[in-house]
C-alpha positions in Angstrom: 21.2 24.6 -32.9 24.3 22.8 -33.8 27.2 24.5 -32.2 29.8 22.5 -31.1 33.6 22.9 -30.4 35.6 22.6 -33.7 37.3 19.1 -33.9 40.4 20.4 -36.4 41.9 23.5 -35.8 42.5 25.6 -38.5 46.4 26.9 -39.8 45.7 30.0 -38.0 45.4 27.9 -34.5 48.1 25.5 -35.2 50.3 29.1 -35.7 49.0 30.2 -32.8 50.1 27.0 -30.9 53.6 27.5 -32.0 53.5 31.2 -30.7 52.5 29.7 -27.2 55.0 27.2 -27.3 57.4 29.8 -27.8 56.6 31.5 -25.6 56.3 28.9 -22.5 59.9 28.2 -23.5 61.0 31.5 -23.4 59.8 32.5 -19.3 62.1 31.4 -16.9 59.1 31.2 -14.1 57.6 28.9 -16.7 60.4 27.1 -17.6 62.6 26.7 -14.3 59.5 26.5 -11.9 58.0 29.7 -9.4 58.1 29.5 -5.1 54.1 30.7 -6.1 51.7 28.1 -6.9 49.5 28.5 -9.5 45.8 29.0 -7.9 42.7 26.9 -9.6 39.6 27.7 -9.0 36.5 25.7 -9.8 33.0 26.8 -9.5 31.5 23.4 -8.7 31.8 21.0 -5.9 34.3 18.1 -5.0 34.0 14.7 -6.9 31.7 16.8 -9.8 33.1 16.2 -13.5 34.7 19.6 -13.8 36.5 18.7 -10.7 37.5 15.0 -11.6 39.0 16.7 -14.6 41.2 19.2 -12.9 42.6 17.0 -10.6 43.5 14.4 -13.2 45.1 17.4 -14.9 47.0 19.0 -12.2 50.1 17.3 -12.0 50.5 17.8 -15.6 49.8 21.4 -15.4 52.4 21.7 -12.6 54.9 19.9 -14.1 54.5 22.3 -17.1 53.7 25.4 -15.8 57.1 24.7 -13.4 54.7 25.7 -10.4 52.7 23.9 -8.0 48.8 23.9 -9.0 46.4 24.3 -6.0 42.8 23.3 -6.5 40.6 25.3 -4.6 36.6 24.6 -5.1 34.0 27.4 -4.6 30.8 26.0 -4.8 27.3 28.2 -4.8 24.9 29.7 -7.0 24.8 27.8 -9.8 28.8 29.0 -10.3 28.8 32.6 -9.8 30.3 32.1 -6.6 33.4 30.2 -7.6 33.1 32.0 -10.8 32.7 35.8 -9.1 36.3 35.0 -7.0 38.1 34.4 -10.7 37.0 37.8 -12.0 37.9 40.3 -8.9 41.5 38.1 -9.0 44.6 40.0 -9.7 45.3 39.8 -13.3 49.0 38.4 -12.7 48.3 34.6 -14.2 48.7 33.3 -10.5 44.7 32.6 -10.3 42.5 31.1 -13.0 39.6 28.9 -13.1 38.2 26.5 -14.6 34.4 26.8 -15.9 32.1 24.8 -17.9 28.5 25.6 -19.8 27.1 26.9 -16.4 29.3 29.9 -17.3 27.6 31.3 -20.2 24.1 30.0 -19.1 24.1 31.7 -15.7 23.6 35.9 -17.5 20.3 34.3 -18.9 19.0 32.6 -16.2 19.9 34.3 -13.0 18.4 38.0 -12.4 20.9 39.4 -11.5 25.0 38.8 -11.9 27.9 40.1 -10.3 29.7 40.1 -13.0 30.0 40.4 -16.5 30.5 36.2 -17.7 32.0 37.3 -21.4 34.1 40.6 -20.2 35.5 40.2 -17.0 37.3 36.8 -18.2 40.0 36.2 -20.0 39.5 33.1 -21.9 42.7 30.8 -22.5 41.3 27.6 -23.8 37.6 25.5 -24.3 39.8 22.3 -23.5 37.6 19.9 -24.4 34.2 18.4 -24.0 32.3 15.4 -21.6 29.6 13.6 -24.2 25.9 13.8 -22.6 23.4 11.2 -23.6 19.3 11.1 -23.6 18.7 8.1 -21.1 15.0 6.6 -20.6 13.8 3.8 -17.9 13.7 0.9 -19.5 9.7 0.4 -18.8 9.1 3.4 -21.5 8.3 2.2 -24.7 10.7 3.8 -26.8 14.2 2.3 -27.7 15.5 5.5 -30.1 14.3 9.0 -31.0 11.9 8.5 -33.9 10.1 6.2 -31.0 10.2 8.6 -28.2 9.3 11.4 -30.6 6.2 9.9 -32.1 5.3 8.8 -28.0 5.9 12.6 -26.5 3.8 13.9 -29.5 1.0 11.1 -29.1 0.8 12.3 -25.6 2.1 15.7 -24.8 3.2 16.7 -21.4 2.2 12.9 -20.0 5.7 12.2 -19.4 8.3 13.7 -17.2 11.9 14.5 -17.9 14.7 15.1 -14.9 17.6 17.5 -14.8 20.2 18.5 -12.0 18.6 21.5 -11.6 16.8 24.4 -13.2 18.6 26.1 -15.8 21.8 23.7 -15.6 23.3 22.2 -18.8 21.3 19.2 -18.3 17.8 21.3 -18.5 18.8 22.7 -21.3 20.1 19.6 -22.9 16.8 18.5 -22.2 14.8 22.0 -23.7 16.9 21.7 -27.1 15.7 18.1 -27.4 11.7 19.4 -26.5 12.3 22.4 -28.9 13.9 20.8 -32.0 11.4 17.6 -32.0 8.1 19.7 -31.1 7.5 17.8 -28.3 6.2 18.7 -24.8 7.2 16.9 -21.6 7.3 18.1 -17.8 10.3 19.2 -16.6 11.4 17.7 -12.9 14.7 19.7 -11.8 16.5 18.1 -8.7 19.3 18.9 -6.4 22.0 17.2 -8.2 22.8 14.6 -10.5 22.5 11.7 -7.4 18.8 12.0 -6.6 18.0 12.8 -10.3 19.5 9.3 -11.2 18.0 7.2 -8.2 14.6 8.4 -9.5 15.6 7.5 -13.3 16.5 4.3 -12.4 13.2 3.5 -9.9 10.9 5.0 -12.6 9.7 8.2 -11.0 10.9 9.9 -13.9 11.2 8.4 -17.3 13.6 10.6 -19.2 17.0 13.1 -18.6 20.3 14.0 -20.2 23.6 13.3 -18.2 26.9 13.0 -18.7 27.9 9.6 -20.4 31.2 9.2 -18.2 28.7 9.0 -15.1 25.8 6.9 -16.5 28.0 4.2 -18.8 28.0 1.2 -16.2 23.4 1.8 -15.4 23.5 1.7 -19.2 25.6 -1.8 -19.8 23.5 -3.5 -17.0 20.0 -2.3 -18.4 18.9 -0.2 -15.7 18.7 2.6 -18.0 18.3 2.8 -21.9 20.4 5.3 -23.8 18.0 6.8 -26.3 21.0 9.0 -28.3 24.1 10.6 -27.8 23.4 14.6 -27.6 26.7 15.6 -29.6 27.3 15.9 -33.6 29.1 12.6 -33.3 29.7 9.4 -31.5 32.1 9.1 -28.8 34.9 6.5 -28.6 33.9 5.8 -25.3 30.3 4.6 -26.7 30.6 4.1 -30.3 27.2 2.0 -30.1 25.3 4.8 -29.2 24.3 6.8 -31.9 23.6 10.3 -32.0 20.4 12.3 -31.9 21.1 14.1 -34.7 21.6 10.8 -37.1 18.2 9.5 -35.5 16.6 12.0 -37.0 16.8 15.9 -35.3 20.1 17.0 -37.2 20.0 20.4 -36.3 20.7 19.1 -32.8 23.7 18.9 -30.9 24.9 20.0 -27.1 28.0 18.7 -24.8 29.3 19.6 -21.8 32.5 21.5 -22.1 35.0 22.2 -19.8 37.5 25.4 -20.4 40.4 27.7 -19.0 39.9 30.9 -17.7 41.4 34.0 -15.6 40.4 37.4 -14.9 40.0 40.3 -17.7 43.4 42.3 -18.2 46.0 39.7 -18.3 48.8 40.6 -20.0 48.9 38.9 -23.6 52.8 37.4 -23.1 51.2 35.8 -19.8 48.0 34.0 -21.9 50.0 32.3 -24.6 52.3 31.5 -21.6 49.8 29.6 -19.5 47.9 28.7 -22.7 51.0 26.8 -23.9 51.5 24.6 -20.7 47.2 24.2 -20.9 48.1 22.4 -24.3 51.4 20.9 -23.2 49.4 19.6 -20.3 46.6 17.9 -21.7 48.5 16.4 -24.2 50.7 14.5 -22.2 50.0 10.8 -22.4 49.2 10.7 -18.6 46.8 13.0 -18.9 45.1 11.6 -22.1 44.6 8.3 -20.6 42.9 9.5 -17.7 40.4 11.4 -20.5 39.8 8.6 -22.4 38.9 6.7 -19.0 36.6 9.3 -17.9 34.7 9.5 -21.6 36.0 13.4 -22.2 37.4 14.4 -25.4 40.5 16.7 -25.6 40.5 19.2 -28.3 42.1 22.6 -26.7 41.2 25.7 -28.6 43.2 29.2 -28.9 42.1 32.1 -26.7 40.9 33.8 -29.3 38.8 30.7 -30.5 38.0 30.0 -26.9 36.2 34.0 -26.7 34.3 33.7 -29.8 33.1 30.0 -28.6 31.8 31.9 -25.4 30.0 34.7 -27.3 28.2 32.1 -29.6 27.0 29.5 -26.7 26.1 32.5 -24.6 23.8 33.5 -27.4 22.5 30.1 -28.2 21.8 29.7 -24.3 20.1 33.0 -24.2 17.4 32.5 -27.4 16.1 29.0 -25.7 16.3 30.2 -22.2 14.1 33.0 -23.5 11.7 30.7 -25.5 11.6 27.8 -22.6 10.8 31.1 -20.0 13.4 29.5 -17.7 13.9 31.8 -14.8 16.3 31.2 -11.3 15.8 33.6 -8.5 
């Protein structure tokens, strides 16, 4: 299942880099600044990762877009709703949105969709990623995966394991994990992150996947045990913490990504344009620092990489949603 953002781009993306630069340099709006500020919408709430991301970002992305960047969350259904307002946007690069996993997951878990998640978008850039990790309570005996693997398959479906909710990133996380070892456990969805780690940490439930930026300080004071890190590789943040895939399961590998997005239609000169400051943006040292301080990795991709990323996680999402029968109403 190993499908993770590429970490070199190739010649044709460093070309294609150059073409956006060129092209940010070239438009005066870009260049000498707009009276219209750049609208960003995110799907999730206030304070969520996606969120903590954007507004570490924006004064970057104003600076180079020339434009004032307004954040504007739209929580609700899992995404759709913030996501929903992106695609019936004008096309004019004034609104775009910023979207994570959820995006591609939601076609194959909700019933029904408003909207088409892979053709009424017009991808600009998979940024970059947020490493998850495969946390225990201390009290279960298992420090690493070939541990917790032999204990799930000694006792299959004694042991529970949490998510932030059905069908999120973090159930899946967790699914991959069940499906590549060949091990059962019940799944426990809550309401959130919060209430998911309160209960990790009392021992209600003794497994989950979260975010590493969010978990890092319960994992240096012992009140929960990192089992792996879910990516192909270790993350500077952690470099202790080794992967799943080296502890045995090398066919797995998930992260959270975050990416760049605005309605279907936009004019081509306008993408390379607002991917251009996207790049400029992120790799400003301002900006940078505040990524290595949250745990996130910055690796922005080209549109056209950024559409073919989508196709191939939506796909990936879509087999194991169908083999773990994971339905939301």
């Amino acid at each position: 299942m190993t499908n993770t953002l590429p970490l070199k781009m190739n010649r044709r993306a460093v070309l294609g880099l150059g073409a956006s630069a060129a092209a940010l340099a070239a438009c005066p709006a870009f260049a000498q600044g707009s009276d219209k500020p750049i609208r960003l919408i995110l799907p999730i709430s206030a304070g969520s990762g996606v969120d903590t991301i954007a507004r570490a970002a924006a004064p970057a992305l104003g600076k180079a877009f020339g434009q004032p960047v307004v954040i504007e969350n739209l929580p609700g259904a899992g995404g759709i709703t913030g996501a929903a307002a992106i695609v019936k946007a004008a096309p004019d690069g004034l609104t775009l949105g910023m979207v994570s996993n959820n995006h591609v997951i939601n076609p194959a878990v909700f019933r029904k969709m408003p909207f088409d998640a892979i053709n009424d978008i017009t991808p600009i850039s998979v940024v970059g990623a947020t490493p998850l990790v495969l946390l225990a309570n201390p009290k279960l005996p298992a420090k690493n995966v070939p541990e917790l693997v032999a204990l799930l398959r000694a006792k299959p479906g004694a042991y529970n394991y949490a998510s932030s909710g059905n069908g999120t990133i973090i159930h899946l996380a967790g699914e991959m994990f069940m499906d590549e070892a060949g091990v059962k456990a019940r799944h426990i969805p809550y309401k959130g992150t919060g209430p998911m780690m309160t209960d990790m940490i009392g021992g209600q439930v003794e497994l989950g996947v979260v975010a590493l930026p969010a978990v890092q300080s319960h994992i240096k004071s012992g009140a929960l045990r990192a089992i792996g890190l879910c990516g192909a590789q270790r993350s500077p943040a952690a470099p202790d913490i080794p992967t799943i895939a080296e502890q045995g399961l090398p066919n797995y590998a998930v992260e959270g990504w975050f990416a760049l997005i605005g309605p279907a239609k936009m004019q081509p000169a306008d993408v390379a344009r607002i991917h251009a400051a996207v790049v400029a943006a992120f790799s400003s040292a301002e900006v940078r620092e505040a990524m290595d301080k949250q745990g996130n990795v910055v690796r922005p991709t080209t549109p056209e990489q950024a559409a073919g990323y989508f196709r191939s996680e939506a796909a990936r999402y879509a087999a194991l949603v169908k083999k773990a029968n994971v339905t939301v109403e």
